[in-house]
ROVEX-98379 format. One record per residue: residue number from 1; x, y, z of N, C-alpha, C in turn. Coordinates in pm, whole numbers, plus 50000, padded with zeros to 5 digits. Example, Ala and Ser with C-alpha at 12.3 -4.5 7.8 and 13.67 -1.06 7.14 Angstrom:
// residues 2
(1; (51319; 49431; 50780); (51230; 49550; 50780); (51320; 49670; 50780))
(2; (51285; 49775; 50708); (51367; 49894; 50714); (51290; 50003; 50787))
This chain:
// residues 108
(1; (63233; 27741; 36786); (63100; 27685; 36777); (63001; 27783; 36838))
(2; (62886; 27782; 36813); (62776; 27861; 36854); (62771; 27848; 37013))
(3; (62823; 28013; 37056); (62814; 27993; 37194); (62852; 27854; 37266))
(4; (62956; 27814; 37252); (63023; 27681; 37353); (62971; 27613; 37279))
(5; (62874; 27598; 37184); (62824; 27395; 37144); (62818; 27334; 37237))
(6; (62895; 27203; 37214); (62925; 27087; 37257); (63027; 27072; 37340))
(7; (63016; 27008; 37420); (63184; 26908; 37408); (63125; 26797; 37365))
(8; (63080; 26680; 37384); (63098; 26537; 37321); (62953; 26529; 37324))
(9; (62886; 26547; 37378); (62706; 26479; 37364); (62567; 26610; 37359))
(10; (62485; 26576; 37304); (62388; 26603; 37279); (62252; 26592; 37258))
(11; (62147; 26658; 37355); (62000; 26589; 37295); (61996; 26552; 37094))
(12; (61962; 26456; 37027); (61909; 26460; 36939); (61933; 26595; 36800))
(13; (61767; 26662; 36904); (61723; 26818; 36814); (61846; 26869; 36876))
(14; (61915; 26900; 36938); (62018; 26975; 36984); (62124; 26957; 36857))
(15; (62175; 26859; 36901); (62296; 26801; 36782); (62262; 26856; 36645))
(16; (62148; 26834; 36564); (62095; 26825; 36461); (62102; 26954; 36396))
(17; (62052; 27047; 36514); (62073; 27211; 36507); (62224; 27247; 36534))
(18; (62328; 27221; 36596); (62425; 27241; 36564); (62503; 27208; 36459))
(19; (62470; 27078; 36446); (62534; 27084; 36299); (62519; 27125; 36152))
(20; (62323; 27155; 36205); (62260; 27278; 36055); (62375; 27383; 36063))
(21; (62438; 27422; 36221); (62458; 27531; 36212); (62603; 27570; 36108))
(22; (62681; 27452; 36138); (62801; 27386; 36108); (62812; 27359; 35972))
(23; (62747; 27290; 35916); (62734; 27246; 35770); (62803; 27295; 35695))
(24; (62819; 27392; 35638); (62864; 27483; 35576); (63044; 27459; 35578))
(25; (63074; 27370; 35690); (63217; 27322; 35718); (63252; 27251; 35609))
(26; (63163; 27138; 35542); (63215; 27041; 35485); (63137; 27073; 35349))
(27; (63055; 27192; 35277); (63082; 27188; 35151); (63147; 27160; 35025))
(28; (63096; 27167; 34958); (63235; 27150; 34839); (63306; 27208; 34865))
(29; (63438; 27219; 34830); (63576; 27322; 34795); (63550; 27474; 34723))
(30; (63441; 27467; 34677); (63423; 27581; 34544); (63367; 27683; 34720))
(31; (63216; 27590; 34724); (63139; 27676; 34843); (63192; 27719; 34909))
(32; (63301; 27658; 34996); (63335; 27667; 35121); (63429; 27787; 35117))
(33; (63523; 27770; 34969); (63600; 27890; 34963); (63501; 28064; 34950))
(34; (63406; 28005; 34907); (63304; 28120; 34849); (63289; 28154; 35055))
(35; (63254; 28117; 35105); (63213; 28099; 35211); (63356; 28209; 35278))
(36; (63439; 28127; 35307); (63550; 28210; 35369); (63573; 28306; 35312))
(37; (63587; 28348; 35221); (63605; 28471; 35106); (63517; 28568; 35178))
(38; (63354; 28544; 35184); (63284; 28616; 35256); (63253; 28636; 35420))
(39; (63387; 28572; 35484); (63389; 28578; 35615); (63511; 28699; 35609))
(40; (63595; 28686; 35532); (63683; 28821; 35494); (63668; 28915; 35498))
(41; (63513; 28930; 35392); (63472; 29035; 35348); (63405; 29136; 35504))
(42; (63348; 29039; 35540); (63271; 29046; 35686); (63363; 29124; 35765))
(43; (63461; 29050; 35794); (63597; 29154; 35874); (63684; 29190; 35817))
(44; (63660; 29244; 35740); (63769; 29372; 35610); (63800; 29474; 35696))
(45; (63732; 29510; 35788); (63824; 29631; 35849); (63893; 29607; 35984))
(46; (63918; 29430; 35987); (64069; 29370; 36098); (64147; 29362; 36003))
(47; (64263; 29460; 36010); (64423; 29435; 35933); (64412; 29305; 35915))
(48; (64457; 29244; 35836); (64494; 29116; 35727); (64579; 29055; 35884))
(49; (64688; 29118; 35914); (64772; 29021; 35996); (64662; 28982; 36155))
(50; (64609; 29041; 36166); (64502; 29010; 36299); (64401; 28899; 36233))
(51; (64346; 28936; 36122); (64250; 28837; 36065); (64292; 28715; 36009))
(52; (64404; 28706; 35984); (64477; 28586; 35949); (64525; 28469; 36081))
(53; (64574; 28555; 36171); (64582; 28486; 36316); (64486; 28483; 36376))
(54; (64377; 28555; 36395); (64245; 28473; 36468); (64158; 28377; 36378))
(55; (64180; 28419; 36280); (64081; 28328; 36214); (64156; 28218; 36227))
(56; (64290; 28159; 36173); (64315; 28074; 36194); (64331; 27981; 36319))
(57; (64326; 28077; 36452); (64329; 27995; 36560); (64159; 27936; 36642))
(58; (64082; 28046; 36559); (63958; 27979; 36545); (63918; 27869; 36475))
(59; (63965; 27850; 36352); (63945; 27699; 36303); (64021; 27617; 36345))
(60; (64121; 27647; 36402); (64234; 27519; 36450); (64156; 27463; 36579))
(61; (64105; 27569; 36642); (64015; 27506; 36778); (63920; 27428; 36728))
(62; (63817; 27441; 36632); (63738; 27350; 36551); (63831; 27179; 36486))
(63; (63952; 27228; 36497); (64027; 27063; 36446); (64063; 26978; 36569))
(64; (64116; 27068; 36706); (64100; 26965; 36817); (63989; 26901; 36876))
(65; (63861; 26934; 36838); (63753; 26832; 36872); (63758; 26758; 36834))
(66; (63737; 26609; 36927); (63695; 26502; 36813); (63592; 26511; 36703))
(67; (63532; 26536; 36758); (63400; 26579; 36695); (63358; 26695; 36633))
(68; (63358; 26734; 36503); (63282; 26850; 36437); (63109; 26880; 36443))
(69; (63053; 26725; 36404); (62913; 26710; 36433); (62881; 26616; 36504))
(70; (62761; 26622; 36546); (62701; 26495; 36651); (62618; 26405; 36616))
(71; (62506; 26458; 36467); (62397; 26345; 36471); (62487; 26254; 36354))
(72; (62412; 26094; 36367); (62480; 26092; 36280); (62430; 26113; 36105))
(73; (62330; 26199; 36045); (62315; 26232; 35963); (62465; 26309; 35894))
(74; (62532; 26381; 35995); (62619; 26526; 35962); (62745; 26424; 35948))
(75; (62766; 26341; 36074); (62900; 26255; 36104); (62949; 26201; 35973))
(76; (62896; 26162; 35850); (62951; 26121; 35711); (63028; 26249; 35677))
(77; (62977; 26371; 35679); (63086; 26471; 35664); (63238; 26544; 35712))
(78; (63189; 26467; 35805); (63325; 26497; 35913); (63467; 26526; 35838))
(79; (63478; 26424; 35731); (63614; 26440; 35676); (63660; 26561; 35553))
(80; (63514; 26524; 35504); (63532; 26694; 35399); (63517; 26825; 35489))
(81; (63460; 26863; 35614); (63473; 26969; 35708); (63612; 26974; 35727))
(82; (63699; 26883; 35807); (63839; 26856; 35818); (63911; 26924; 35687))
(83; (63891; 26907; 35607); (63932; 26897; 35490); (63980; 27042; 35449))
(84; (63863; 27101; 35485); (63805; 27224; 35467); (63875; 27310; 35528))
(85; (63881; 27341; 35629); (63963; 27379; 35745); (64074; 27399; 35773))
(86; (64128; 27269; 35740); (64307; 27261; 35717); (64356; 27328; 35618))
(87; (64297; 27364; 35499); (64258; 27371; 35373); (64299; 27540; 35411))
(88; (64177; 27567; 35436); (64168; 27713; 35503); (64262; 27792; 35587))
(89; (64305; 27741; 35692); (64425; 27713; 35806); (64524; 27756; 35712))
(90; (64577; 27629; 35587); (64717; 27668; 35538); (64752; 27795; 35403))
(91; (64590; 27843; 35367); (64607; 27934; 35308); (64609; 28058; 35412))
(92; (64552; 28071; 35503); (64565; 28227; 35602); (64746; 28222; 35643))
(93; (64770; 28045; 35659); (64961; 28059; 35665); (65010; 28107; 35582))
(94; (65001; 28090; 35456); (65059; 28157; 35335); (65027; 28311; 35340))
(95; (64916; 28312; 35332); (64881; 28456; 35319); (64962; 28589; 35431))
(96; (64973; 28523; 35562); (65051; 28580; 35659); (65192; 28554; 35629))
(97; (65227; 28480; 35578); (65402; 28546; 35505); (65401; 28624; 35414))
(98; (65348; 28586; 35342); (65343; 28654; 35193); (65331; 28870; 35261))
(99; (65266; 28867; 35352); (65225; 28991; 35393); (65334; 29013; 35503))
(100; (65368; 29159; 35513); (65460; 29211; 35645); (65353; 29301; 35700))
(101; (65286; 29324; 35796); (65180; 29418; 35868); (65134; 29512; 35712))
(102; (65075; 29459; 35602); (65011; 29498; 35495); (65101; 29491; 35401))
(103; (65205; 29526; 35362); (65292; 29567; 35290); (65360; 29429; 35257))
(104; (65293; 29407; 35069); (65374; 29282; 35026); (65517; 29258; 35001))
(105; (65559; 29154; 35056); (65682; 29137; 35045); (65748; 29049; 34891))
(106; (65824; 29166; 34854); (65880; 29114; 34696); (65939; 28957; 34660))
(107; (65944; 28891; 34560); (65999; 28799; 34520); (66137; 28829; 34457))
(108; (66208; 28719; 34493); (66352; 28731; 34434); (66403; 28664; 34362))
């Protein structure tokens, strides 16, 4: 989250702005992938096996909050963000087998 966020409460405008910031969690499926695709692109030059394990332990920290957003404008989204995430999470798992430190590993 932006510099620490939250833990559980928030002024109002506070909340409201974190979760502008957030949003982008619970897009459609199409966006969101468009979205991570270009968080990739962003760190293309962390080896695949580093970017696959932080990224993923960065969104996994985003799934132990109760809370993703705070106002409740954002809180209806909560479950497509979730969604999203896990979503995300189990493709960087795949992707980190499928790969040995770069070098794809054959099918048999």
């Amino acid at each position: 989250r932006t510099a620490n966020h939250l833990s559980d409460t928030a002024s109002d405008d506070l909340a409201l702005f974190l979760d502008i910031d957030l949003a982008i969690l619970a897009a459609e499926e199409a966006e969101y992938d468009e979205y991570s695709e270009n968080i990739r692109l962003e760190y293309f030059h962390v080896p695949l096996s580093k970017y696959t394990s932080g990224r993923s332990a960065v969104l996994s920290r985003f799934l132990e909050h109760e809370r993703l957003y705070f106002s409740n404008d954002f809180s209806l989204l909560e479950d497509r963000a979730r969604r999203n995430l896990s979503r995300e999470i189990s493709k960087l798992q795949h992707l980190s087998q499928q790969f040995d430190i770069g070098t794809p590993k054959t099918s048999q």
